[in-house]
C-alpha positions in Angstrom: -16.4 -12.8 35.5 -18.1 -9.8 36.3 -16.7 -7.4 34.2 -17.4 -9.8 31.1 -21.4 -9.7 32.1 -20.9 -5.6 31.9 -19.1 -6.2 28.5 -21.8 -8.6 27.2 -24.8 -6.5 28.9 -23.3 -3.4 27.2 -22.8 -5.2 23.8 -26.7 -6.4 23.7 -27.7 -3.0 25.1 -26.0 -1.2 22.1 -26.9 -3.9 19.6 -31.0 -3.3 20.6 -30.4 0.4 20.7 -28.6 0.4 16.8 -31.6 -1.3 15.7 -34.1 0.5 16.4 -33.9 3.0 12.9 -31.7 3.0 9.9 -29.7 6.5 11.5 -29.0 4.6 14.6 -27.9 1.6 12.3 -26.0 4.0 10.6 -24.2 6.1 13.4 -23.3 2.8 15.1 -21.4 1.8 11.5 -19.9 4.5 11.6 -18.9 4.6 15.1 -17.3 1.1 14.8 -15.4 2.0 11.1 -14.8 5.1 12.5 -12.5 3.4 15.8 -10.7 0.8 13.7 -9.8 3.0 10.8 -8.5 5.6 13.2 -6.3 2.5 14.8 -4.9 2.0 11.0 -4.1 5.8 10.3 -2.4 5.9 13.9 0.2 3.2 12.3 0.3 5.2 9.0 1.4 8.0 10.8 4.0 6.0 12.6 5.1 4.7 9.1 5.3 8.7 7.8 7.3 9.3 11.1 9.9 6.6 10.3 9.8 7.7 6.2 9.8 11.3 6.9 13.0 10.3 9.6 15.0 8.0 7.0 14.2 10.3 3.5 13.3 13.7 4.7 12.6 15.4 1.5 15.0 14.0 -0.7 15.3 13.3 -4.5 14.7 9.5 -3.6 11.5 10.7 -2.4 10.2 12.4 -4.5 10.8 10.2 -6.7 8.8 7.4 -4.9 5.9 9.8 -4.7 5.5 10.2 -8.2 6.0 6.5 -8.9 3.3 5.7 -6.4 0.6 7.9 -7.2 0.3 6.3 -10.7 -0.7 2.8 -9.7 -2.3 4.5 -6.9 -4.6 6.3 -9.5 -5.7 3.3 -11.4 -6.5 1.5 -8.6 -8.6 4.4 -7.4 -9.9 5.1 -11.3 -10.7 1.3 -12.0 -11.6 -0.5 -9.4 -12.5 2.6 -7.2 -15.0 3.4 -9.8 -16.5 -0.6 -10.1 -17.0 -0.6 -6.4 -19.3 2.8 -6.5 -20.9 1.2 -10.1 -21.9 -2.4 -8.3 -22.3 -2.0 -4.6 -26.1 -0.4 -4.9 -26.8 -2.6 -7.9 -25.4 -5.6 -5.5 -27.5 -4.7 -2.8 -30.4 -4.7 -4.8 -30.1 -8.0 -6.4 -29.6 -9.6 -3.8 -32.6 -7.8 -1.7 -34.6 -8.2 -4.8 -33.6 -11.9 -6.7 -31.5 -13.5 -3.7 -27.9 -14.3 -2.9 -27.5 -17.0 -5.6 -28.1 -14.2 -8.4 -26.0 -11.7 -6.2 -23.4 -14.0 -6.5 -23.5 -14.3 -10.2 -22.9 -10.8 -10.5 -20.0 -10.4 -8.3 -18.0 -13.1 -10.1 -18.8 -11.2 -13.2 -17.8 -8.1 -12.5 -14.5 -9.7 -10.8 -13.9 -11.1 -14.3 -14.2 -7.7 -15.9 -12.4 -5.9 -13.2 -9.5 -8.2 -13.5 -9.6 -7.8 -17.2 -9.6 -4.1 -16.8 -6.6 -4.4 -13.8 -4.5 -6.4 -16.0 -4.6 -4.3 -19.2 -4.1 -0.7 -17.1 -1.3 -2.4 -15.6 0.5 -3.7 -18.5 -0.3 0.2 -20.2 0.8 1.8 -17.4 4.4 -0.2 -17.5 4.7 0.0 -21.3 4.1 3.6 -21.3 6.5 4.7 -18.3 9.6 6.5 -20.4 6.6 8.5 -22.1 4.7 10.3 -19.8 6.8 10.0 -16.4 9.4 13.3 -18.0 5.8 15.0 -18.4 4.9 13.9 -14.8 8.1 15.0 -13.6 9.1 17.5 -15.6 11.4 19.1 -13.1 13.5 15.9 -12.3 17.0 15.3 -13.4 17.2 12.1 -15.8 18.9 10.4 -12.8 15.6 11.4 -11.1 13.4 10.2 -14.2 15.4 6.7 -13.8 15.1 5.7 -10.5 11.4 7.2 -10.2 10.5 4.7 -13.4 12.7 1.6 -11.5 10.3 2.4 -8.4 7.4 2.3 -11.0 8.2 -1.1 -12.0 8.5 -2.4 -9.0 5.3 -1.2 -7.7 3.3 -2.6 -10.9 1.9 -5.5 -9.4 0.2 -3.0 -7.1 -2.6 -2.7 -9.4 -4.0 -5.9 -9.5 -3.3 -6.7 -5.9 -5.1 -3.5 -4.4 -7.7 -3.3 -6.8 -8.9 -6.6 -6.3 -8.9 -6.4 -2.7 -11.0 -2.9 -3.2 -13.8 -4.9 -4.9 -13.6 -7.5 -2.5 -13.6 -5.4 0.9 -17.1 -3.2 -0.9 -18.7 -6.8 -0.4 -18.0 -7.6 3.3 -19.0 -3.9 3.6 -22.5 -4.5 1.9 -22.5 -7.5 4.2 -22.0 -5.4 7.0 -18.6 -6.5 8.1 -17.3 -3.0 8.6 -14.7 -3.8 11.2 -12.6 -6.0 9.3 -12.1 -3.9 6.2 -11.3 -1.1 8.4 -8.6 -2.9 10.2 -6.5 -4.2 7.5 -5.1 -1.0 6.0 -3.0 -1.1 9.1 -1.3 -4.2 7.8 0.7 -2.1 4.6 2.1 0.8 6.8 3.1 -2.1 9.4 5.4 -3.9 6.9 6.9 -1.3 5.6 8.0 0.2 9.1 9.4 -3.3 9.3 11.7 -3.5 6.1 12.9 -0.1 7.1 14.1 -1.1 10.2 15.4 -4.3 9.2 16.6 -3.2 5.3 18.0 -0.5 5.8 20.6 -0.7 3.0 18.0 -1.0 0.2 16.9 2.9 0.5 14.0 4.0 -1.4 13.6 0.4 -2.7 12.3 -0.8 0.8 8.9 1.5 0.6 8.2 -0.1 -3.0 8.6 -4.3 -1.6 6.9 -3.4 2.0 3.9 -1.4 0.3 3.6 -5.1 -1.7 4.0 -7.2 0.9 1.5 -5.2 3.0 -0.7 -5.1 0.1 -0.6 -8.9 -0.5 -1.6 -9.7 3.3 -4.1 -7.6 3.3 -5.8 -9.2 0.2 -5.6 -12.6 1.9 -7.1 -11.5 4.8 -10.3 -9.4 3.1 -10.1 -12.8 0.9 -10.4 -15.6 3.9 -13.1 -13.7 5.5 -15.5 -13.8 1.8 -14.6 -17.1 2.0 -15.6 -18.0 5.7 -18.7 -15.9 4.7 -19.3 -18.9 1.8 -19.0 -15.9 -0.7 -17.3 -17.0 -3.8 -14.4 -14.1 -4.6 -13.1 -15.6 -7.9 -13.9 -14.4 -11.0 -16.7 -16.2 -13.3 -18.2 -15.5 -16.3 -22.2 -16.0 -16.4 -23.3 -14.0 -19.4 -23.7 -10.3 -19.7 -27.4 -10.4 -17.7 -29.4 -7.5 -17.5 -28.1 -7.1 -13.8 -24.2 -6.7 -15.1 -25.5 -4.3 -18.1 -26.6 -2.5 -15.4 -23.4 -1.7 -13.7 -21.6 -1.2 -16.7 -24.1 1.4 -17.5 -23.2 3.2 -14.0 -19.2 2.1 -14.3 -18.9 4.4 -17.6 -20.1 7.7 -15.8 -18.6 6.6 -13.1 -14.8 5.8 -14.6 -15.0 8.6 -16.5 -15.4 11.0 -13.5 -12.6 9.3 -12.0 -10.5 9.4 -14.6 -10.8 12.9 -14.6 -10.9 13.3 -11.1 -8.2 11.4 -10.1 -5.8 12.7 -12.6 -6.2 15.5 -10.1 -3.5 13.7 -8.0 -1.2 13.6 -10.9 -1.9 16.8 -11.6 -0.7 17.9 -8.6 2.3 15.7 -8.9 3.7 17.0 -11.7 2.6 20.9 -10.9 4.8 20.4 -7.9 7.7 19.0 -9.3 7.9 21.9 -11.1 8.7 24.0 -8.2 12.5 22.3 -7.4 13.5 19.6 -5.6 12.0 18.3 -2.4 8.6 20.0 -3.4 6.7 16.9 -4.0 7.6 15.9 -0.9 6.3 18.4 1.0 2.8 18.3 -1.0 2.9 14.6 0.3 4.0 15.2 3.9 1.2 18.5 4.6 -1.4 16.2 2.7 -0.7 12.7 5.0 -1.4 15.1 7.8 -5.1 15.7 6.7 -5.6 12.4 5.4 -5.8 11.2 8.9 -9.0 13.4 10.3 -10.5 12.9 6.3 -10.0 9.6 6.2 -11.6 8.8 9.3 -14.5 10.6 8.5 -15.1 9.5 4.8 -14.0 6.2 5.2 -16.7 6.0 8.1 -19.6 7.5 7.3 -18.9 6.8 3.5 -18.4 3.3 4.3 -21.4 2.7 6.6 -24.3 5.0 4.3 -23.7 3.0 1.3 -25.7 -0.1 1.8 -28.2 1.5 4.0 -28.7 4.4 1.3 -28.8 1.4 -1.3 -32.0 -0.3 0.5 -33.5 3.2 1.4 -33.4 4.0 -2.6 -35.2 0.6 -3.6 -37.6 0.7 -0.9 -38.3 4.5 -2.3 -38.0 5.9 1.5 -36.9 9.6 0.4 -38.5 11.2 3.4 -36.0 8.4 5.5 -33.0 9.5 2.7 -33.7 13.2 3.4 -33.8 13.0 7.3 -30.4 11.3 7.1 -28.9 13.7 5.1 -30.3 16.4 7.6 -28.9 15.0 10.6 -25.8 13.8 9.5 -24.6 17.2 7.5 -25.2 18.9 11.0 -22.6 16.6 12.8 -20.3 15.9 10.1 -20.1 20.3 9.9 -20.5 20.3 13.6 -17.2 18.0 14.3 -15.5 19.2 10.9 -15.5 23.0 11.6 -13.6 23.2 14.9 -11.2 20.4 14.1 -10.5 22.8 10.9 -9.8 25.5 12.7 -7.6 23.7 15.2 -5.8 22.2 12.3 -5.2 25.3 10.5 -3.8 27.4 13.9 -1.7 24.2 14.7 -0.3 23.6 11.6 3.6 24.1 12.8 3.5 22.9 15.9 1.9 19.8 14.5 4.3 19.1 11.8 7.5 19.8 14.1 6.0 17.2 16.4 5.2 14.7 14.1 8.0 15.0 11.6 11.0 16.9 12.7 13.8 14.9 13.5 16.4 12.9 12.0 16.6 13.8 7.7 13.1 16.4 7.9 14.4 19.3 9.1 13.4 23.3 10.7 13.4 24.5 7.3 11.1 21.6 6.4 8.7 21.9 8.5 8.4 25.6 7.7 7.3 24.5 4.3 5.2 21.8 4.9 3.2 23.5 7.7 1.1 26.0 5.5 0.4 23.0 2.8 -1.0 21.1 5.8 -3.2 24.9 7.2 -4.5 25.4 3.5 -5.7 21.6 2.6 -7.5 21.6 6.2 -10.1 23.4 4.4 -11.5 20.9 2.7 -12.0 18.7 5.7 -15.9 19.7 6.0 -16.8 19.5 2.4 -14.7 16.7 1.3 -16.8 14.8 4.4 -20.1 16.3 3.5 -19.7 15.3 -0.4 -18.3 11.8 0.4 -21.8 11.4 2.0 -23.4 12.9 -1.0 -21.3 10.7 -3.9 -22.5 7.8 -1.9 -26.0 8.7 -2.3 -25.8 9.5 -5.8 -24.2 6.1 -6.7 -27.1 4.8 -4.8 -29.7 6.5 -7.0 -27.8 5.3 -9.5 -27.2 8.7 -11.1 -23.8 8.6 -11.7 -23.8 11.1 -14.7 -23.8 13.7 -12.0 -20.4 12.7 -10.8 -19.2 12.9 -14.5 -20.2 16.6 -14.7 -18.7 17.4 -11.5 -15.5 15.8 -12.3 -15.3 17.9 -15.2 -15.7 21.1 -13.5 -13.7 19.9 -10.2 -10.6 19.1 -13.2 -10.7 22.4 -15.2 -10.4 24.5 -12.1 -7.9 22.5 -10.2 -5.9 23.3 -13.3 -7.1 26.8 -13.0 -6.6 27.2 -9.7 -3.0 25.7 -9.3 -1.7 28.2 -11.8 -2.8 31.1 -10.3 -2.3 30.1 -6.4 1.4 28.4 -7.1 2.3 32.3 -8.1 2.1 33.5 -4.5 1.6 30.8 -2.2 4.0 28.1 -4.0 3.8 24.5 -3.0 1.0 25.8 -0.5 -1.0 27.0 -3.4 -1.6 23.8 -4.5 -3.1 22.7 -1.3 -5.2 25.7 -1.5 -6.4 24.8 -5.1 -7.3 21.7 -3.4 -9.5 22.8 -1.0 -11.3 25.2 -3.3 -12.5 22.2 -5.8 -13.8 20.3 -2.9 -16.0 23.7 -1.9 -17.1 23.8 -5.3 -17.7 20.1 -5.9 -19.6 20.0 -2.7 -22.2 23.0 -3.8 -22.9 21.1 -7.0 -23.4 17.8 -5.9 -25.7 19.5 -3.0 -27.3 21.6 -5.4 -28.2 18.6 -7.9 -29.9 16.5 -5.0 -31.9 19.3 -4.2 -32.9 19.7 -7.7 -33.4 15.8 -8.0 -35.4 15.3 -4.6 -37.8 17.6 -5.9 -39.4 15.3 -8.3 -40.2 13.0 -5.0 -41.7 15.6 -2.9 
């Protein structure tokens, strides 16, 4: 009995002292997203030490890479992009007009994001024997084959995940961080299921768990809008000024992430041209990362978003540029020495984490300098995360189109040149390199924007 007066004395202490200013409101959003989502990546690693166990870096492997980085990427390009495009524009409508209007909106642009789900997934299966041999140029037809069987499978991927993306962005503008961090545990938990338990399927069983996961995850975000008395359906109410004005953000917006994300691909098929087992290795050195970036970006991005979004239609840039101040100090702060640790670790870490079973010595001599060059990118990747969400908050998402652009042409660039000495490692350095460069333009074009409100 007593300890549950502490807990409860703590939770109202912490509660008072988080709402006392919009930083503390944020740090204590991050804070919680920043615990659960760490919770979920701990089971996603469990679920790479299982996978990396049971495939190693085989041709099934590979092949299941490239299969899932396609639906992956229109998930991210589509509804990745709608999320950035409505969020602030939610926020405001309903600060400004009221939840009824708010809710208009969102079953319109669930409508259209359905719509756009639907006919990228229908394209994207249609299209498979086209541009999977340029994706995979270095696979054997067998290769090709399987790699578009896993595709097909994974299809329904698409509208699953990107509907849930839209629908987790509005418990987040809600506030509701904790739950949508939680739930990406529930994919990786499935799928370390079927392979214990379907063993005989192979490759197959990463492709029907990642669904599955997917599915319960969806129901879950779903029941919560639901408790909440938010309508997630889709509903058509007439292209209002407040959709035009989405649409207007989503086309910068898509288009950045179109080119953006083809990034991924990129990098795909750039390492599949190296020989077998190299995509695989790009995959295994870049999980490893994902974990610390992940946390950090899925935090802090997470959390900034709404608050950024009231701070910008309130017109409090002396608040907006005291944030930024304190929170590029920590995020550099935290981001630095975990880098270097990261980078001076690299082979120990891997040979912890992954050798045994099919992932061998030679293995994790390969993956560990993929892992020590894309661990320079953890700062800036975390300090421009912070800046995207600011900029979609401004609702000046023409700046994300020109970065794109110039992040895409010397990715390209950059792979080219690195993959000649470094091999698979030079595309992780490549990497790291854009996210420098993306981070010094989007900085530089705040700077030059925040001028006009000094």
């Amino acid at each position: 009995m007593k300890d549950r007066l502490s807990t409860t004395k703590f939770v109202n202490q912490w509660a008072l002292w988080s709402n006392l200013s919009t930083n503390r409101k944020i740090f204590s959003a991050t804070l919680i997203i920043a615990l659960f989502t760490f919770g979920a990546k701990l089971v996603s690693t469990a679920k790479e030490l299982v996978v990396a166990a049971s495939f190693g870096t085989s041709d099934s492997m590979d092949a299941f890479l490239v299969a899932f980085i396609v639906p992956s990427a229109a998930v991210t390009i589509i509804s990745g992009s709608f999320n950035a495009a409505f969020i602030p524009s939610y926020v405001q409508v309903k600060e400004r007009y009221g939840t009824e209007n708010a809710q208009k909106l969102l079953g319109n642009v669930m409508a259209s994001t359905i719509l756009l789900l639907g006919t990228a997934t229908i394209g994207m299966v249609l299209a498979a024997p086209y541009y999977l041999p340029l994706l995979a140029s270095g696979f054997s037809p067998i290769k090709i084959a399987l790699t578009r069987k896993l595709l097909y499978l994974l299809s329904p991927m698409v509208l699953i995940a990107g509907t849930n993306t839209i629908w987790s962005a509005v418990l987040n503008a809600g506030e509701e961080f904790a739950l949508v961090a939680a739930t990406p545990a529930l994919t990786p938990a499935v799928i370390i299921v079927f392979l214990f338990v379907a063993r005989g399927w192979g490759v197959t069983t990463l492709t029907v768990g990642t669904i599955c996961g997917t599915i319960f995850e969806a129901g879950i975000i779903c029941s919560a809008l639901l408790r909440k008395r938010i309508r997630p359906w889709p509903s058509w109410h007439g292209a209002d000024p407040h959709l035009w004005q989405v649409i207007q953000q989503y086309l910068p917006m898509v288009s950045g992430s179109l080119i953006l994300g083809s990034t991924s691909l990129i990098n795909q098929g750039m390492a599949a041209m190296l020989g077998p087992g190299s995509v695989a290795v790009l995959n295994y050195g870049n999980r490893l990362i994902t974990v610390p970036i992940s946390v950090g970006t899925t935090a802090l991005g997470t959390a900034v978003i709404p608050y950024f979004s009231v701070m910008v239609t309130k017109n409090d840039w002396h608040g907006i540029r005291h944030t930024l101040k304190r929170y590029f100090a920590l995020i550099f702060g935290v981001a630095i020495p975990v880098t270097v640790g990261l980078m001076l670790g690299s082979e120990l870490l891997v040979r912890v984490i992954y050798q045994r079973g099919a992932f061998t010595s030679q293995d994790t001599h390969l993956v560990a300098p993929v892992l020590a060059f894309f661990a320079v990118q953890l700062p800036f990747y975390v300090a421009g995360t912070l800046l995207v969400r600011l900029v979609s908050a401004m609702l000046a998402n023409h700046i994300l189109l020109i970065s794109s652009i110039v992040s895409l042409l010397l990715n390209v660039t950059l792979n080219y040149a690195f993959m000649q000495r470094f091999g698979v490692a030079g595309i992780a350095l490549s990497t790291s390199c854009v996210y420098l460069v993306a981070f010094l333009l989007l900085h530089f074009s705040w700077r030059r924007i925040s001028k006009k409100y000094q």
